[in-house]
Structures are given as C-alpha cells and as structure tokens.
N, C-alpha and C positions, 0 to 999 in steps of 0.2 A: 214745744217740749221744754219742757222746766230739767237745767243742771240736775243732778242726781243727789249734789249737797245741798240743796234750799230743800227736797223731800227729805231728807236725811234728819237736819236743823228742826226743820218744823213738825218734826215725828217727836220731837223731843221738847216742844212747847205744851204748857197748860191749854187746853181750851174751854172756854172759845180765845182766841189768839186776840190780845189787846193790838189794840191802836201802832204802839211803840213797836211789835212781832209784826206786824205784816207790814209798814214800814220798813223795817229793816229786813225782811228776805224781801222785800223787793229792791232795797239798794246790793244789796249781795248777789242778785241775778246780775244787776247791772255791772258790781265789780266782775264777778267770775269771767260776764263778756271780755268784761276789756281784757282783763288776764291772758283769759284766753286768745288774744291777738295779738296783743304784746307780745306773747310768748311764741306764736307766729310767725311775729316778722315785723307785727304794727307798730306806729311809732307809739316809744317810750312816755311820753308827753300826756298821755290818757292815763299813767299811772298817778298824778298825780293829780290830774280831775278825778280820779276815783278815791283819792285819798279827801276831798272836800268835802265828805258831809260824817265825818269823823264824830261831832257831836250825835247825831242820830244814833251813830255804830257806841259810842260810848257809855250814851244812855242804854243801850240794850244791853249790852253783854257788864255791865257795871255790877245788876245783883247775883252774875255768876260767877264774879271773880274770886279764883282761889278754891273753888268747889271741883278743883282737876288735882288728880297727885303726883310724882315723879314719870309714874309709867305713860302719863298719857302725856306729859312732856317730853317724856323720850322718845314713843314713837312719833310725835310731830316734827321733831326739830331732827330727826332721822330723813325726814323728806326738806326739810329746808336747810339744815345748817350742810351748802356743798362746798366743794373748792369751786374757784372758775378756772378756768379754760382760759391760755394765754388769749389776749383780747378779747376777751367775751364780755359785752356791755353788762356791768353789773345788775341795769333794772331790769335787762331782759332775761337776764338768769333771775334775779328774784321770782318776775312773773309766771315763770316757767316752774319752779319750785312750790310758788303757788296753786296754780294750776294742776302740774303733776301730784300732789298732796290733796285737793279741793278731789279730785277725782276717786284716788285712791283710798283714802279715807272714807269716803261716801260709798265703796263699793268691798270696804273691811267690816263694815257695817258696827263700826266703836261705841265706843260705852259715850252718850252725852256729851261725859265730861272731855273726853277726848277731841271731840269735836268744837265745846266753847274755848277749850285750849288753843287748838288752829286758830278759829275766829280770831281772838285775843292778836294771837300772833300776827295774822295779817293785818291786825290792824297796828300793829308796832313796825313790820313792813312797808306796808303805804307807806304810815309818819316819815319813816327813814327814807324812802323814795322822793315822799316831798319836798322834805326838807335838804334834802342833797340838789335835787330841781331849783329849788331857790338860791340854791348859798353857791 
C-alpha cells in the first residue's frame, strides 16, 4: 500500500513520469516511512538518514519553486509551524508535523501547488534536523 501523498504527488506529474519523478516518489515513500515511526516512537536518528539524499529531492522540486502562492503556504505551515510541549524532543514533533500534514494534505486533496509547497518545506525540515544531528 503506497502513502496517500506519493498518489496525491504523482496525480500531479507530467506523464510519462521521467527518471528524476519516479526517483524521487520513491525516496518520499521511504521518507514518509521513517516519518512515520519517528513520529511513533522510533529513533530520531533515521531523520537524518532521511535527509541524505537531499540532492535528488532538490533536483526535483527545483523547476516548481515559487509556482505556490500565500494561501498554500498558509495552509502548510498551519500543520507545521506548532509550539512544543514542555520536553517534547524537537525532531520528533517535527516528524510528527510531518507526518500529521503528509497525511492530511493528501486526503484535502490541494491544489498542486499546495502540495510542492509541503514537499519544499520538508525538505528545509530534514536540513534543519540534520543539521542540528551534526552540530
């Protein structure tokens, strides 16, 4: 059973789907997993294996950037920008924002751009998970 958002995504690709599109929903299957267990309980640690292949996700979503407007950053950043919860590990509320949005999103059934918007976003998520993983 394929996530609800890689149908969602791929409802919204040219076809036939290049190289670089089915590439990238299939690392997006794999993020969503991790997300998804992350945000369960799994360790945090896989969030930033999931942020490694950032070039692949770059090149994809690179010729959509900017073709989203206000509204569909609003209602994105509506499921991600939350407060935490005294002691709540930060990556696992990100993943969980993730996750809770990847789902809900995909079942509001949004304009496109709505959705390259998320994408985008997770992918500045990851970065920030990484990079906090390392430093």
């Amino acid at each position: 059973m394929t996530h609800p958002l890689i149908d969602a995504v791929r409802r919204t690709l040219p076809r036939p789907l290049s190289t670089t599109s089915r590439r990238y929903l299939s690392l997006l299957a794999r993020r969503l997993t991790v997300l998804g267990t992350v945000a369960d309980g799994g360790d945090t640690a896989a969030l930033a294996e999931a942020a490694a292949s950032r070039p692949l996700a770059r090149r994809f979503l690179e010729p959509l950037e900017g073709r989203w407007d206000d509204g569909d950053e609003e209602l994105v950043r509506g499921y991600l920008d939350r407060w935490l919860r005294g002691g709540e590990d930060p990556r696992r509320a990100a993943a969980r924002a993730l996750a809770t949005a990847a789902r809900e999103l995909a079942a509001l059934e949004t304009r496109r751009e709505t959705l390259w918007f998320f994408l985008w976003e997770m992918e500045s998520v990851l970065e920030s998970v990484a990079a906090e993983r390392a430093g």
